[in-house]
N, C-alpha and C positions, 0 to 999 in steps of 0.2 A: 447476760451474754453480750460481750462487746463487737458490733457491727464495723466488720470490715470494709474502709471506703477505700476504693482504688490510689493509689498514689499518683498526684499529679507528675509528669516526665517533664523536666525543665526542659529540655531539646527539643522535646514533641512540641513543647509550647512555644518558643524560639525558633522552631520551623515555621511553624502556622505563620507567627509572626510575619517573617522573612516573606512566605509566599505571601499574606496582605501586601504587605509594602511592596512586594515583586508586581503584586497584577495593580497595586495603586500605581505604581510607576510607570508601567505598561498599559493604563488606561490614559495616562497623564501623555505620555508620548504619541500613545496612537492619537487624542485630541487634536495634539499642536500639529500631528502628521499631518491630520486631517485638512488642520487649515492653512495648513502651508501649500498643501496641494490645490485648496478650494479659497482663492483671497479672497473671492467675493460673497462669501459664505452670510457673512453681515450684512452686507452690503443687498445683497437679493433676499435676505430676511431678516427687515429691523424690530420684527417681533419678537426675536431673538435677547435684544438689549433690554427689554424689560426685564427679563429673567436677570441680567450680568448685571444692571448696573449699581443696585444697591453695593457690588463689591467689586465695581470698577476698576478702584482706584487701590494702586499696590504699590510695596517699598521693592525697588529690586537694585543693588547695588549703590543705595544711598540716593536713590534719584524715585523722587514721585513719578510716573508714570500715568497718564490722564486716559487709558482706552477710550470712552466714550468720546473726548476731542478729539483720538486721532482719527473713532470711526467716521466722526461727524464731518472732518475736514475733508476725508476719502468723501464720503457721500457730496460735498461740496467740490471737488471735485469731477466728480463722474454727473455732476449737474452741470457743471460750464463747460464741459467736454459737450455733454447734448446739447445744449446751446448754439454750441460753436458748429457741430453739425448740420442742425437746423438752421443757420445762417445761413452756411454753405449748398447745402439743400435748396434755398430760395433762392441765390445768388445765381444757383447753374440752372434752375428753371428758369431765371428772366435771360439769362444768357441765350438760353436754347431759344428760348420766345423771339427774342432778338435776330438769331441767325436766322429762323425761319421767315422772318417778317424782312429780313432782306432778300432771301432766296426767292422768295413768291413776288418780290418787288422786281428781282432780274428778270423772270419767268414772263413778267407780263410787259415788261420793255421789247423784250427778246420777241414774244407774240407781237407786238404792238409793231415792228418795222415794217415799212412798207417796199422795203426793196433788200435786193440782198447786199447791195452796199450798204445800206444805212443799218443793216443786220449786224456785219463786221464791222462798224462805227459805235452800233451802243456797245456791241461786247467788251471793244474794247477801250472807249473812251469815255462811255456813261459809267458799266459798268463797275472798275475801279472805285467810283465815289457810293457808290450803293453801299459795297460789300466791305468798305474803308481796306480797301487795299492800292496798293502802289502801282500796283500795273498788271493788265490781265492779256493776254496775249492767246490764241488759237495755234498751233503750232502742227503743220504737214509735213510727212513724211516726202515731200515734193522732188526730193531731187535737185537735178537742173533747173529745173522747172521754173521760170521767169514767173515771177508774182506780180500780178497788174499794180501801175501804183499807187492806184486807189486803194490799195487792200495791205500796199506795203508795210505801213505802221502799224494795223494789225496781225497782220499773218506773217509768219515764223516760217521759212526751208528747213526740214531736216531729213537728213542723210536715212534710206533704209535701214531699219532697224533699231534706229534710237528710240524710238517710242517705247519699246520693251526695254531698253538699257536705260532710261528715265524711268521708269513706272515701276518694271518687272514683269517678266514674263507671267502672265496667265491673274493679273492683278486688272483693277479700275482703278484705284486710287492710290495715291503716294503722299504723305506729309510730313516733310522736313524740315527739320531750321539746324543744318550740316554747313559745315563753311566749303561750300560746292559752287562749282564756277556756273551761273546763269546765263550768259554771254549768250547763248545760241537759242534761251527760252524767251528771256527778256529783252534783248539787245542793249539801246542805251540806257533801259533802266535797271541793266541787273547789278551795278551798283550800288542801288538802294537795295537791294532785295538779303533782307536774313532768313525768311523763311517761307518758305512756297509750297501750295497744293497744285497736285499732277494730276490731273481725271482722264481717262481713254477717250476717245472720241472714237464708237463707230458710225461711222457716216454712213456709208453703204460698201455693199462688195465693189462697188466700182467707183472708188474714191480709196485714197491713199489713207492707212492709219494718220490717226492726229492723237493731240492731246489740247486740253483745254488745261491754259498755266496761271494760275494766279499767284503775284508776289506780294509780301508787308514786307517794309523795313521795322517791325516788329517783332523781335527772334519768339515770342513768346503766342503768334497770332497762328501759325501750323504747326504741330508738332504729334510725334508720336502718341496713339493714345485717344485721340481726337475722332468724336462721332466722327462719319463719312458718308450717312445718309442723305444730307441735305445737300450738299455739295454735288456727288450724285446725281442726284433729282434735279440739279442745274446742266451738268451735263447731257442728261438723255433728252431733257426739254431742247436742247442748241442743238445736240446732231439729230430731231427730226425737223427742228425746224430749217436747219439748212438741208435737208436732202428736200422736204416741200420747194424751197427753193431752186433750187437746180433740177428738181422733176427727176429724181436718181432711186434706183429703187432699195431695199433694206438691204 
Protein backbone atom coordinates (compact mmCIF):
# COMPACT_ATOMS: atom_id res chain seq x y z
CA UNK A 1 0.00 0.00 0.00
CA UNK A 2 1.52 3.19 -1.11
CA UNK A 3 1.57 6.06 1.58
CA UNK A 4 0.10 9.22 0.57
CA UNK A 5 2.38 12.29 1.44
CA UNK A 6 0.86 15.69 1.36
CA UNK A 7 1.91 17.74 -1.66
CA UNK A 8 4.24 20.46 -1.10
CA UNK A 9 2.28 24.05 -2.36
CA UNK A 10 4.98 26.04 -4.12
CA UNK A 11 3.08 29.44 -3.15
CA UNK A 12 2.32 28.35 0.38
CA UNK A 13 6.17 27.92 0.29
CA UNK A 14 6.95 31.30 -1.50
CA UNK A 15 4.63 32.93 1.03
CA UNK A 16 6.43 31.75 4.15
CA UNK A 17 9.23 32.84 2.29
CA UNK A 18 8.13 36.43 1.58
CA UNK A 19 6.64 36.93 5.20
CA UNK A 20 10.57 35.67 6.47
CA UNK A 21 12.19 38.21 4.46
CA UNK A 22 9.02 40.68 5.28
CA UNK A 23 9.66 40.40 9.27
CA UNK A 24 13.62 40.00 8.40
CA UNK A 25 13.27 43.49 6.78
CA UNK A 26 11.05 44.80 9.32
CA UNK A 27 13.24 43.64 12.16
CA UNK A 28 16.13 45.22 9.98
CA UNK A 29 14.34 48.63 9.90
CA UNK A 30 12.80 48.68 13.32
CA UNK A 31 16.98 48.34 14.57
CA UNK A 32 18.24 51.18 12.39
CA UNK A 33 14.81 53.13 13.62
CA UNK A 34 15.78 52.45 16.76
CA UNK A 35 19.19 53.95 16.56
CA UNK A 36 18.37 56.75 14.68
CA UNK A 37 16.11 57.63 17.43
CA UNK A 38 18.66 56.66 20.28
CA UNK A 39 22.52 58.07 18.83
CA UNK A 40 23.90 57.44 21.96
CA UNK A 41 22.75 54.04 22.21
CA UNK A 42 26.67 52.95 21.91
CA UNK A 43 27.87 55.30 23.13
CA UNK A 44 26.02 54.80 26.82
CA UNK A 45 26.59 51.00 26.24
CA UNK A 46 30.18 50.08 25.00
CA UNK A 47 29.35 46.53 26.15
CA UNK A 48 27.46 46.54 23.16
CA UNK A 49 30.70 46.58 20.76
CA UNK A 50 31.93 43.45 21.97
CA UNK A 51 28.87 41.61 20.50
CA UNK A 52 29.37 43.86 16.79
CA UNK A 53 32.76 44.04 16.44
CA UNK A 54 33.85 40.87 15.11
CA UNK A 55 31.50 42.14 12.10
CA UNK A 56 32.16 45.67 12.15
CA UNK A 57 33.49 46.10 9.36
CA UNK A 58 31.21 46.13 6.02
CA UNK A 59 31.27 46.86 2.03
CA UNK A 60 28.44 49.25 1.31
CA UNK A 61 28.63 50.96 -1.95
CA UNK A 62 32.25 50.16 -2.66
CA UNK A 63 33.42 52.00 0.39
CA UNK A 64 34.97 50.03 3.55
CA UNK A 65 33.02 51.50 6.35
CA UNK A 66 35.09 51.28 9.80
CA UNK A 67 31.89 51.29 12.65
CA UNK A 68 34.10 50.79 15.51
CA UNK A 69 36.36 53.96 14.44
CA UNK A 70 33.45 56.02 13.96
CA UNK A 71 32.01 54.78 17.37
CA UNK A 72 35.37 55.29 18.99
CA UNK A 73 35.88 58.78 17.41
CA UNK A 74 32.11 59.78 18.78
CA UNK A 75 33.29 58.45 22.16
CA UNK A 76 36.50 60.78 21.66
CA UNK A 77 34.53 63.16 21.12
CA UNK A 78 31.94 63.23 23.89
CA UNK A 79 35.39 63.02 26.01
CA UNK A 80 36.69 66.49 25.08
CA UNK A 81 33.37 67.81 25.18
CA UNK A 82 33.62 66.83 29.16
CA UNK A 83 36.80 68.13 29.27
CA UNK A 84 35.88 71.35 27.92
CA UNK A 85 33.02 71.36 30.50
CA UNK A 86 35.10 70.81 33.42
CA UNK A 87 37.31 73.44 32.40
CA UNK A 88 34.67 75.80 32.24
CA UNK A 89 33.21 74.38 35.38
CA UNK A 90 36.54 75.42 37.27
CA UNK A 91 37.11 78.62 35.43
CA UNK A 92 33.47 80.17 36.64
CA UNK A 93 34.13 78.80 40.17
CA UNK A 94 37.47 80.87 40.48
CA UNK A 95 35.52 83.57 38.77
CA UNK A 96 32.69 83.54 41.44
CA UNK A 97 35.58 83.06 44.15
CA UNK A 98 36.95 86.31 42.65
CA UNK A 99 33.89 88.51 42.70
CA UNK A 100 33.20 87.41 46.19
CA UNK A 101 36.68 88.26 47.47
CA UNK A 102 36.20 91.65 46.08
CA UNK A 103 32.55 92.16 47.39
CA UNK A 104 33.75 91.33 50.90
CA UNK A 105 36.86 93.60 50.11
CA UNK A 106 34.15 96.67 49.37
CA UNK A 107 32.09 95.61 52.51
CA UNK A 108 34.79 96.13 54.88
CA UNK A 109 36.26 99.47 53.26
CA UNK A 110 32.65 100.71 53.17
CA UNK A 111 32.60 99.39 57.33
CA UNK A 112 35.84 100.73 57.84
CA UNK A 113 34.94 104.79 57.14
CA UNK A 114 35.06 106.85 59.64
CA UNK A 115 32.87 109.76 58.45
CA UNK A 116 30.20 110.02 56.01
CA UNK A 117 32.34 111.92 53.73
CA UNK A 118 35.18 109.65 53.63
CA UNK A 119 31.99 106.91 53.10
CA UNK A 120 31.21 108.68 49.68
CA UNK A 121 35.15 108.95 49.01
CA UNK A 122 35.75 105.07 49.23
CA UNK A 123 32.53 104.20 47.20
CA UNK A 124 33.33 106.11 44.91
CA UNK A 125 37.02 106.46 44.40
CA UNK A 126 38.44 103.39 46.25
CA UNK A 127 35.90 101.36 45.22
CA UNK A 128 36.30 101.31 41.35
CA UNK A 129 39.88 99.70 41.72
CA UNK A 130 38.68 96.88 44.02
CA UNK A 131 35.83 95.87 41.80
CA UNK A 132 38.19 96.82 38.35
CA UNK A 133 35.69 98.99 37.27
CA UNK A 134 35.68 102.37 35.65
CA UNK A 135 33.67 104.36 37.75
CA UNK A 136 31.10 103.75 40.60
CA UNK A 137 28.92 106.55 41.36
CA UNK A 138 25.77 106.65 44.08
CA UNK A 139 23.05 108.22 42.26
CA UNK A 140 19.56 110.47 44.11
CA UNK A 141 16.69 111.02 43.09
CA UNK A 142 17.46 114.67 44.63
CA UNK A 143 15.94 116.92 42.54
CA UNK A 144 16.93 120.54 42.79
CA UNK A 145 18.56 119.72 45.38
CA UNK A 146 22.23 121.32 45.57
CA UNK A 147 24.72 118.56 46.32
CA UNK A 148 27.58 119.77 48.88
CA UNK A 149 30.75 119.66 46.95
CA UNK A 150 32.46 117.43 48.85
CA UNK A 151 30.14 114.82 47.69
CA UNK A 152 29.86 116.34 44.23
CA UNK A 153 32.10 113.68 42.36
CA UNK A 154 30.49 111.23 43.84
CA UNK A 155 26.81 111.80 44.07
CA UNK A 156 24.69 111.94 40.90
CA UNK A 157 20.99 114.41 40.92
CA UNK A 158 18.38 112.64 39.39
CA UNK A 159 15.03 113.80 38.36
CA UNK A 160 11.73 111.75 40.19
CA UNK A 161 11.34 108.70 38.89
CA UNK A 162 14.37 107.84 37.00
CA UNK A 163 15.34 105.24 39.45
CA UNK A 164 12.46 103.00 38.24
CA UNK A 165 13.10 104.17 34.45
CA UNK A 166 17.02 102.94 35.06
CA UNK A 167 16.30 99.82 36.96
CA UNK A 168 12.55 98.91 36.31
CA UNK A 169 9.80 99.16 38.30
CA UNK A 170 9.54 96.64 41.07
CA UNK A 171 13.33 95.26 40.31
CA UNK A 172 16.98 95.57 42.52
CA UNK A 173 19.14 95.15 39.86
CA UNK A 174 19.84 95.93 36.13
CA UNK A 175 22.93 94.60 33.93
CA UNK A 176 23.49 96.03 30.68
CA UNK A 177 26.16 96.42 28.05
CA UNK A 178 23.25 98.49 25.62
CA UNK A 179 24.66 101.37 23.74
CA UNK A 180 22.69 103.67 26.22
CA UNK A 181 23.55 107.26 27.15
CA UNK A 182 25.32 107.26 30.94
CA UNK A 183 25.67 110.91 30.96
CA UNK A 184 23.41 111.58 34.07
CA UNK A 185 24.81 108.01 35.95
CA UNK A 186 28.31 108.48 35.23
CA UNK A 187 28.97 112.11 34.28
CA UNK A 188 32.50 112.51 32.86
CA UNK A 189 33.07 109.13 32.82
CA UNK A 190 30.28 107.67 31.00
CA UNK A 191 32.35 107.82 27.99
CA UNK A 192 34.27 105.02 29.06
CA UNK A 193 31.44 103.22 30.09
CA UNK A 194 30.10 99.97 27.80
CA UNK A 195 28.49 98.15 30.37
CA UNK A 196 27.09 98.95 33.77
CA UNK A 197 25.38 97.40 36.94
CA UNK A 198 22.12 99.43 38.44
CA UNK A 199 21.45 98.17 42.11
CA UNK A 200 18.29 100.05 44.23
CA UNK A 201 19.42 101.82 46.89
CA UNK A 202 16.81 101.85 49.82
CA UNK A 203 17.96 104.13 52.21
CA UNK A 204 15.17 104.92 54.24
CA UNK A 205 11.46 106.22 53.93
CA UNK A 206 12.83 109.49 54.60
CA UNK A 207 15.55 109.70 51.95
CA UNK A 208 14.92 109.95 48.19
CA UNK A 209 15.23 106.48 46.07
CA UNK A 210 18.82 106.08 44.87
CA UNK A 211 20.81 103.68 42.95
CA UNK A 212 24.24 102.47 43.38
CA UNK A 213 25.98 102.64 39.41
CA UNK A 214 28.78 100.81 38.54
CA UNK A 215 30.53 101.35 35.00
CA UNK A 216 33.62 98.98 32.81
CA UNK A 217 34.64 100.00 29.67
CA UNK A 218 34.48 96.45 29.21
CA UNK A 219 31.28 95.48 27.14
CA UNK A 220 31.72 91.99 28.40
CA UNK A 221 32.16 92.88 32.53
CA UNK A 222 27.77 93.36 33.05
CA UNK A 223 25.51 91.78 31.01
CA UNK A 224 22.45 89.88 30.94
CA UNK A 225 22.51 86.66 32.48
CA UNK A 226 24.82 87.53 35.30
CA UNK A 227 24.56 86.19 39.09
CA UNK A 228 23.11 89.41 41.02
CA UNK A 229 23.66 87.99 44.42
CA UNK A 230 26.94 89.49 45.23
CA UNK A 231 26.45 92.70 43.87
CA UNK A 232 23.38 92.99 46.02
CA UNK A 233 24.97 92.04 49.05
CA UNK A 234 27.02 95.30 48.24
CA UNK A 235 24.22 97.22 47.93
CA UNK A 236 22.28 96.60 51.21
CA UNK A 237 25.62 96.69 53.16
CA UNK A 238 25.96 100.79 51.67
CA UNK A 239 22.28 101.66 52.27
CA UNK A 240 22.49 100.61 55.91
CA UNK A 241 25.58 101.82 56.28
CA UNK A 242 24.59 105.28 55.28
CA UNK A 243 21.25 105.46 57.00
CA UNK A 244 23.76 104.63 60.46
CA UNK A 245 25.18 107.55 59.28
CA UNK A 246 22.67 110.20 59.00
CA UNK A 247 20.87 108.55 62.13
CA UNK A 248 17.70 107.98 59.39
CA UNK A 249 15.35 105.39 60.13
CA UNK A 250 14.51 102.09 57.68
Amino acid sequence: MTEKRPVANPKGHEAASANNTSAQVITKKAVLEYLRHHPRMLVENPEILEILTPSMRYKRDNNVIDMQHIVLQRLREENGKLRDAYASLIASARDNRTSQNQVHECVLQILAARSFEKLIHTVTADLPMVLDADAVTICLEAGDAIIPKSYASGLRSLSEGEVDRYIGPGRNVTLSSEDIDNSRLFGAASGLIRSRALVRLNISTKAPKGLLAIGSRDLEAFHHGQGTELIDFLARSLEVTIRQWLNLPA
